[in-house]
N, C-alpha and C positions, 0 to 999 in steps of 0.2 A: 205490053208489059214484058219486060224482059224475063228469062231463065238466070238464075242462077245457080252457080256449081256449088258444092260441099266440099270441102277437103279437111282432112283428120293428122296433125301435128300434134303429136304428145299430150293425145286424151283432151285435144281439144278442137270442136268444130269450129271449120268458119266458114262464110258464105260470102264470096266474091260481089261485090257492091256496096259493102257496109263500110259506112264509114269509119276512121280510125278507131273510133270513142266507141262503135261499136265492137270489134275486133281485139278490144284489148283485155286478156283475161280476168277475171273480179276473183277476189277471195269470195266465199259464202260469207252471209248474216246469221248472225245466232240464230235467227228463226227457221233460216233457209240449210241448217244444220242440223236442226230440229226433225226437220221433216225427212231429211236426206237418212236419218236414220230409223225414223218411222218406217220408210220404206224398204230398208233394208231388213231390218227386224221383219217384218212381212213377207220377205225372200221378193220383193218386185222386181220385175226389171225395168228400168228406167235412164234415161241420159238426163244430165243438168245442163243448164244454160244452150238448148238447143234451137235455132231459128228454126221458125217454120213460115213458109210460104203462103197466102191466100190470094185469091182471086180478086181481093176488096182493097188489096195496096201495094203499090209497086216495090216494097222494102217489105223484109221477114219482120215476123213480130219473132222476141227471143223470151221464150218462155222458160220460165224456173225448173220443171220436170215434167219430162217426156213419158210418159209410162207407154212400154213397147208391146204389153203383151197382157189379155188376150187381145185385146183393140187399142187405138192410140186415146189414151187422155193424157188431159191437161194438167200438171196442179199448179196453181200463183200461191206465192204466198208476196202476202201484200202488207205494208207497214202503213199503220194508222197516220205518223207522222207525214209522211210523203202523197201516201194513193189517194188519202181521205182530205188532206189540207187543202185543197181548193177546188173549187167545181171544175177547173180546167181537167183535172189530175183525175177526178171520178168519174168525167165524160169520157178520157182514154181510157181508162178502166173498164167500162160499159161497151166504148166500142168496139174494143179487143176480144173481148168478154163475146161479143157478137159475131165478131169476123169468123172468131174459132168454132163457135157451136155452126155456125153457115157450111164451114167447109167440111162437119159430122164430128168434133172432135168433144169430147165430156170432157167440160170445162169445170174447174174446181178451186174454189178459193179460200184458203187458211190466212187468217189476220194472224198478223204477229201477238197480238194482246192475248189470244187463245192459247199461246202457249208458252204463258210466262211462271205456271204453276203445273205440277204435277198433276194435279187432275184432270187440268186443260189440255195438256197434255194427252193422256190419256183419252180424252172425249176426242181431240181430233186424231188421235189412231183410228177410233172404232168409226168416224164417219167417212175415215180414207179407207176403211175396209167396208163399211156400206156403199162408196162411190165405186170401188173396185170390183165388188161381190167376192173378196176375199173372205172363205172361210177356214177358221182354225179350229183345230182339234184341241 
């Protein structure tokens, strides 16, 4: 398995080996905007769209949000249309899901459907702040 390097261009990572499609910047998803601000309202610190490495595949998986601090977790935020639409799509999901908690990381997954209302909303703040141990005054 080879090493790969990191390099940081204008707030954005990339990791030498990925192919183009993977290297090329995305806008966020409403839901993936969702969250980006759950987290912030929460003061977290976190990186988006960051590769991370494991020992189980010679290519980074690029996960949604990095949380840096107190320990590294994971969060996915995953679209019913796509991750759910066919067993292929929920096996990579699973094993990703698997690779990451292998290598010690608190893996965390937000469906998009959760936070299409303000409540749901709300319910996944308070399980990103059980998954974190963030507490507020």
């Amino acid at each position: 398995m080879s090493s790969k390097k990191l390099s940081v261009t204008q707030d954005t990572v990339w990791c030498e080996g990925l192919s183009w499609q993977q290297r090329v910047p995305r806008a966020y998803t409403k839901p993936e905007m969702q969250v980006f601000k759950i987290l912030q309202d929460l003061g977290i610190r976190f990186v988006t769209q960051q590769p991370v490495q494991t020992r189980f595949r010679e290519y980074p998986y690029i996960v949604d949000f990095l949380v840096l601090e107190p320990k590294l977790h994971v969060i996915e935020v995953l679209g019913r249309r796509f991750h759910d639409r066919t067993k292929r799509q929920r096996v990579k999901v699973d094993v990703k899901r698997e690779c990451l908690s292998g290598e010690g990381f608190k893996y965390f997954e937000v469906w998009d459907d959760e936070l299409k209302t303000k409540q749901g909303r709300e319910a996944v703040k308070e399980k990103v702040k059980q998954f974190l141990n963030v507490y507020t005054v």
